[in-house]
C-alpha positions as MATLAB code, in Angstrom:
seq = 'XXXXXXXXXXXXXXXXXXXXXXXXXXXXXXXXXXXXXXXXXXXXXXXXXXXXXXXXXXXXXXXXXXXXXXXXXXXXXXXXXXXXXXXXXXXXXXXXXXXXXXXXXXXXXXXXXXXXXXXXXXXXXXXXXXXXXXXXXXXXXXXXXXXXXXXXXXXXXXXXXXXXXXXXXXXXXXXXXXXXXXXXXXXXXXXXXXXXXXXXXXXXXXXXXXXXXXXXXXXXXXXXXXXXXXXXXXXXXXXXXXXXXXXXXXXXXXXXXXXXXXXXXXXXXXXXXXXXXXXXXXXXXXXXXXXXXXXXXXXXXXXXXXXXXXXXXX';
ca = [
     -32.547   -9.936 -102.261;
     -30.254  -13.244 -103.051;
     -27.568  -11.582 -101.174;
     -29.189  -10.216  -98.376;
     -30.371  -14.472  -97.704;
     -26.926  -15.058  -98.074;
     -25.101  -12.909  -95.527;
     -28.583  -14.188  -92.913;
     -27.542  -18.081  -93.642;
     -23.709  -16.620  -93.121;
     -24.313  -15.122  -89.980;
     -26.706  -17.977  -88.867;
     -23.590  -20.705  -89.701;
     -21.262  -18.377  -87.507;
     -23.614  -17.422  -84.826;
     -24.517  -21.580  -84.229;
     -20.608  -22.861  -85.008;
     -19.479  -24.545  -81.807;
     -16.511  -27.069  -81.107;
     -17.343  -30.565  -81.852;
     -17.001  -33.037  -79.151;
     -15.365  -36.078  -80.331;
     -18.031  -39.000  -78.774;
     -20.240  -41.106  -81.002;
     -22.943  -39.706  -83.025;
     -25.581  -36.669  -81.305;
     -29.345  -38.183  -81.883;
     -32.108  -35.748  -81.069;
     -36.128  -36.619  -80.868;
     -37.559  -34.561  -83.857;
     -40.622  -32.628  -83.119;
     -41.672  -30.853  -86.411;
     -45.021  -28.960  -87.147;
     -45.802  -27.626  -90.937;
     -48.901  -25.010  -91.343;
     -51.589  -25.768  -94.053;
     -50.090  -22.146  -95.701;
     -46.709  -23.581  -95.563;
     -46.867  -27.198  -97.654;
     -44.568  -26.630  -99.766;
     -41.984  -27.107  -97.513;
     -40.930  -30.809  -96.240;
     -42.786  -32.428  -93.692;
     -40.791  -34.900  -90.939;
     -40.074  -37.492  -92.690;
     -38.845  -35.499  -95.561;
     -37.071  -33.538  -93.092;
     -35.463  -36.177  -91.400;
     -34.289  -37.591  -94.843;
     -32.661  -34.582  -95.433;
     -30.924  -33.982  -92.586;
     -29.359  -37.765  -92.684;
     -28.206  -37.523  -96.032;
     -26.560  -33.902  -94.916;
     -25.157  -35.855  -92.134;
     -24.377  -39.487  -93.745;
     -26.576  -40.875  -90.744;
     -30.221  -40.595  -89.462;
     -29.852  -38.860  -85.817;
     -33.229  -38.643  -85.398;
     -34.769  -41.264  -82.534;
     -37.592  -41.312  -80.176;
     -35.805  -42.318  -77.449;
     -33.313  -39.668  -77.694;
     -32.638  -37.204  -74.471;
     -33.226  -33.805  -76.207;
     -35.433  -32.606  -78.918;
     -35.117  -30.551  -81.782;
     -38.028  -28.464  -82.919;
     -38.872  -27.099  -85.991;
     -42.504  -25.164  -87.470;
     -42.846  -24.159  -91.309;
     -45.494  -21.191  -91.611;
     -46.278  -18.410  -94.062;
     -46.832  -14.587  -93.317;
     -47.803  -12.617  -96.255;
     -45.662  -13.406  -99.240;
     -43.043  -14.621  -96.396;
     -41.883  -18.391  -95.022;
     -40.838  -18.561  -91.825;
     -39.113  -21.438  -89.579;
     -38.445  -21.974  -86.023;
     -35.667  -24.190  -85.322;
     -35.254  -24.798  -81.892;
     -33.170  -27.178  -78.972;
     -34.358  -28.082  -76.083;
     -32.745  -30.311  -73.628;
     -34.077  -33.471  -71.228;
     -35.498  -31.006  -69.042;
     -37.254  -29.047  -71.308;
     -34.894  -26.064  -71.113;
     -34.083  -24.090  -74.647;
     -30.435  -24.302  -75.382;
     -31.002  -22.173  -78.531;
     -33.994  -20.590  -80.839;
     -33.170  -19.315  -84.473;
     -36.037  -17.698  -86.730;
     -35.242  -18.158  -90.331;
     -37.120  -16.211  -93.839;
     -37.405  -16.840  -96.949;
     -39.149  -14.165  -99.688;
     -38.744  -17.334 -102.493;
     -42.120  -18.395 -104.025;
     -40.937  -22.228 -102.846;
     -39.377  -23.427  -99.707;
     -36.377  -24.925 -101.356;
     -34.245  -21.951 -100.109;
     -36.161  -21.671  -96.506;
     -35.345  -26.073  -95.973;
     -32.287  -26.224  -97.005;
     -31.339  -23.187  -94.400;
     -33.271  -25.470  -92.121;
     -31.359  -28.278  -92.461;
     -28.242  -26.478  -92.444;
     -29.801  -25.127  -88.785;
     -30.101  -28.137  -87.176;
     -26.766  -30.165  -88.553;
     -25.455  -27.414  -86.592;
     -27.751  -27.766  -83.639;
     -26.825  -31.078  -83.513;
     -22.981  -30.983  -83.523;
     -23.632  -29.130  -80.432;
     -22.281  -30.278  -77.091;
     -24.993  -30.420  -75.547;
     -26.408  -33.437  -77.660;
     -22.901  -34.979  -78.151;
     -23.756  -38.558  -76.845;
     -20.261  -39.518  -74.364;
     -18.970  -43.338  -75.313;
     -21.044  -45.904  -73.423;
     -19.179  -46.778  -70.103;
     -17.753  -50.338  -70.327;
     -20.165  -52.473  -68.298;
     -18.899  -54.098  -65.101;
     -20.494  -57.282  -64.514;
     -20.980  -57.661  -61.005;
     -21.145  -61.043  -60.102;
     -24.298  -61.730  -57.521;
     -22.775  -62.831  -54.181;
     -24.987  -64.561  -51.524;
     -24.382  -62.082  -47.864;
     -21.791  -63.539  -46.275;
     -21.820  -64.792  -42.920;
     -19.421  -64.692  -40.516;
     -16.558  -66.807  -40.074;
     -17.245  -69.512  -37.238;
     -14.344  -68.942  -34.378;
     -12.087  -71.551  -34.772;
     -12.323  -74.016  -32.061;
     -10.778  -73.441  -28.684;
      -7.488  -75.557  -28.217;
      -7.631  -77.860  -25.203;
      -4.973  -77.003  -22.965;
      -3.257  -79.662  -21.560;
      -2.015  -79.256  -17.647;
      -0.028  -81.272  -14.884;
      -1.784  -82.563  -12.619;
      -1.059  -84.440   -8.837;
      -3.679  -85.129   -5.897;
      -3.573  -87.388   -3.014;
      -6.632  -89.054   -1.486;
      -8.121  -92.188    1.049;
      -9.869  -95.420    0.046;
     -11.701  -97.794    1.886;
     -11.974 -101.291    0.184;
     -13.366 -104.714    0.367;
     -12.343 -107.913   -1.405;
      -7.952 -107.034   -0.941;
      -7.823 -108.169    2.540;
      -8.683 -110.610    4.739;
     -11.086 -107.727    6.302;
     -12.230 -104.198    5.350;
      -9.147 -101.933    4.696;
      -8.024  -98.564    4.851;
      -5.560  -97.372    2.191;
      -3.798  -94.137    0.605;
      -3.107  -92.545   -2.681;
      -0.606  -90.617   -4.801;
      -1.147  -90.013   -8.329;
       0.331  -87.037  -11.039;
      -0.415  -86.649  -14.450;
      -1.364  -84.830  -17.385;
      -5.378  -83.567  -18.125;
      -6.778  -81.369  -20.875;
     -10.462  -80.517  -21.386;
     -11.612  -84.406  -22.025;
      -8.780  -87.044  -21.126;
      -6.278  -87.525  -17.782;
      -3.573  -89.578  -17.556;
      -2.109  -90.208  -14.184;
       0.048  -92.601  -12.660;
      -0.790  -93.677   -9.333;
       0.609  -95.126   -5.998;
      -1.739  -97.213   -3.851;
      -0.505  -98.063   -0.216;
      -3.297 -100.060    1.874;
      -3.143 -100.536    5.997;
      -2.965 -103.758    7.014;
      -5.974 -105.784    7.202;
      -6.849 -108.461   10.018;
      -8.939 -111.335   10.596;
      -9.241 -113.613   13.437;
      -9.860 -117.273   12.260;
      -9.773 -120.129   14.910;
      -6.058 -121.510   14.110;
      -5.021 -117.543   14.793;
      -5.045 -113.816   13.107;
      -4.141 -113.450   10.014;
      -3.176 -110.086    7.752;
      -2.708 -108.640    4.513;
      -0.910 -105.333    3.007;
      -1.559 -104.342   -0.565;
       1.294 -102.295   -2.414;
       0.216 -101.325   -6.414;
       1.287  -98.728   -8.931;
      -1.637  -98.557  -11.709;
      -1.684  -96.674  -14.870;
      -4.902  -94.928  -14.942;
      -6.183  -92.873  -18.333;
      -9.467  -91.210  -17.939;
     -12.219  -90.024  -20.422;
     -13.856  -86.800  -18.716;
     -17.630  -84.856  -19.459;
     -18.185  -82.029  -17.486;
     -17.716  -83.192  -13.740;
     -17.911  -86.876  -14.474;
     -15.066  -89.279  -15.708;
     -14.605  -92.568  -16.428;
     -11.090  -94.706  -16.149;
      -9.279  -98.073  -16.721;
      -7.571  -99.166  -13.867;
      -4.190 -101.606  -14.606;
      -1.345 -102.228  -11.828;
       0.410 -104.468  -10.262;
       2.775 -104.825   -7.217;
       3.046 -106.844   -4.092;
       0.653 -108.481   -1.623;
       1.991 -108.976    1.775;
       0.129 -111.830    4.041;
       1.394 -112.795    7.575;
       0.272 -114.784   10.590;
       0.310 -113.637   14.315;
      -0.427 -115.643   17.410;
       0.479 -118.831   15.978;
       3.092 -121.200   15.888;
       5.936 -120.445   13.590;
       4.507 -117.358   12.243;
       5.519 -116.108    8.500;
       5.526 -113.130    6.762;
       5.155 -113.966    2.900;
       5.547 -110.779   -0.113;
       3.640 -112.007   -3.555;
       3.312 -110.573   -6.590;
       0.118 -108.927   -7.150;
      -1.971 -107.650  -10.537;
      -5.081 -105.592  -11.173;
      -7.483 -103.941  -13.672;
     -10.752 -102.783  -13.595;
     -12.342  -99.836  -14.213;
     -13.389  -96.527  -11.870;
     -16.353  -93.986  -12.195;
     -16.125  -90.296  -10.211;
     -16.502  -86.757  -10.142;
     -14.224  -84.062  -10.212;
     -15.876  -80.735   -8.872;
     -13.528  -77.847   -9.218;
     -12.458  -75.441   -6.396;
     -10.832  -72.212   -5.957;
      -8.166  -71.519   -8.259;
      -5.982  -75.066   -9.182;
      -8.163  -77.383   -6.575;
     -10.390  -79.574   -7.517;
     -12.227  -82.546   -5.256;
     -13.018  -85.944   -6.671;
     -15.067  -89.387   -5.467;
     -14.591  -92.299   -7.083;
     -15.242  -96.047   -6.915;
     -13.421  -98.703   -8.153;
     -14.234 -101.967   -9.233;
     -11.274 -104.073   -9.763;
     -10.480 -107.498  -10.869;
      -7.794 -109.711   -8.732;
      -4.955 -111.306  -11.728;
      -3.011 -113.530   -9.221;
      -5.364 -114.778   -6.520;
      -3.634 -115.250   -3.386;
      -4.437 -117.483   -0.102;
      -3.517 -116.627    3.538;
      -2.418 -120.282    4.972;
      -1.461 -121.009    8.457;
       0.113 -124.434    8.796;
      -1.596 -126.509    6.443;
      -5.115 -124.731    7.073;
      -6.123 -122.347    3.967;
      -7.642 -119.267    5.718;
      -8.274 -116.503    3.519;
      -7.794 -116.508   -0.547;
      -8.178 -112.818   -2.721;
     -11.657 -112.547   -3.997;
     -12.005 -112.698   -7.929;
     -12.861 -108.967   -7.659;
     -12.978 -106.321   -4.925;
     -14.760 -102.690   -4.479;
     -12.837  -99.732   -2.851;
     -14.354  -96.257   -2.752;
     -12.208  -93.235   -2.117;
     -11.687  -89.306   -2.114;
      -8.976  -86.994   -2.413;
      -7.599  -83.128   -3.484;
      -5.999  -82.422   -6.837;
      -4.322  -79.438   -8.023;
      -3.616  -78.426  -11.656;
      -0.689  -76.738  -12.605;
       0.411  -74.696  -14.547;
];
């Protein structure tokens, strides 16, 4: 009888024998059941105990992913146990029925035990290392980059125009200008040519005239279609005398500065139209004489309004 018990527990080590995987320690839930008939034989906890000290640690634990089942009973003179495993999805991954004829369960448990040390060096329940965790570090959504700022392009510039203008002459005068320069997006520099017509005015000793001649430096601050400037030049102020006796022609030197206010409304491709008044301070007054009479003297400050056509270039 001993060695018929012998040759089962044989054949039950050979039949369950299965590589080892080499990862930490295989848990398993235990879910154990012992009939009245059978109390001789251990219930969970003593169970449990024995399987740890088989195994030189306790693998059993309720939060484990598979389960190992065992059930003492008695039939007759005869102990049985049902050891079985059963994965995380309830699935049997192998069912052994063990006997015992022994008048204890001493014999039957220790098989038992034996059963599931096996069980549990199973694949199956070999637990892999724990991954190394990757802290991810919480990033706010980005947002995208703002474009960088367009560059102002900086052109050439030259445009020609008429004035009209009061306060440089003895009357109201008619004049022309030239200018080139430099303009981006918000600022213009341009240096400018200002030729007036002469000027008359009839006084009672005789007519008298004047010719203004002035090269400014002009920079400009521009928003949208409007600009504003500085106006600064100087140049010569011609005066003469006609129908008189001993008429003269006299050249002076002549300053300015002031400031302007316009528009600039673009055109088709490179043209552009601007208005613009100028108010303009007179730096070195001047007076028309004829003989000893004093007939006309510059104003402190004068007006002139003109027009004209630019182009840009490149």
């Amino acid at each position: 009888m001993s060695r018929r018990r012998g040759v089962g527990v044989a054949s039950l080590v050979i039949a369950f024998a299965s590589p080892s995987v080499a990862f930490a320690r295989p848990t398993a839930r235990l879910e154990h059941e012992r009939a009245e008939a059978a109390s001789a034989c251990p219930d969970a906890d003593r169970l449990g105990a024995l399987v740890a000290e088989r195994l030189g640690y306790a693998p059993f634990r309720p939060d484990a992913a598979s389960s190992i089942r065992t059930r003492f009973s008695r039939d007759g003179e005869t102990l049985r146990a049902v050891v079985e495993l059963v994965d995380l999805d309830g699935a049997s991954q192998g069912r052994r029925e063990l006997t015992s004829e022994a008048a204890d369960c001493t014999e039957l448990a220790e098989s038992v035990v034996l059963t599931v040390s096996i069980l549990l060096d199973r694949p199956a329940l070999a637990v892999p290392p724990a991954k190394p965790q990757i802290a991810l570090e919480a990033k706010e959504p980005s947002t995208p980059a703002a474009p960088p700022p367009a560059q102002s392009r900086v052109r050439f510039r030259v445009g020609a125009g008429a004035l009209v203008g009061t306060g440089f002459a003895p009357g109201i005068n008619l004049g022309f200008v030239l200018f080139g320069g430099v303009q981006s997006d918000r600022w213009s520099l341009d240096l400018e040519g200002r030729v007036d017509l002469p000027a008359h005015a009839t006084y009672a000793v005789g007519v008298v005239s004047s010719q203004l001649q002035v090269v400014s430096l002009v920079p400009c601050l521009h928003a949208g279609v409007a600009f504003g400037c500085l106006v600064g030049g100087a140049g010569a102020i011609g005066t003469a005398g006609s129908e008189v006796n001993n008429p003269r022609h006299v050249t002076s030197f002549y300053a300015l500065a002031g400031a302007r206010l316009g528009i600039e409304v673009p055109l088709a491709g490179p043209f552009a139209v601007r208005a613009a008044l100028d108010a303009l301070a007179s730096l070195t007054p001047t007076t028309i004489a004829v003989g000893n009479v004093d007939t006309w003297t510059t104003p402190p400050a004068g007006l002139a309004a003109g027009a004209g056509l630019l182009a840009h270039f490149p």
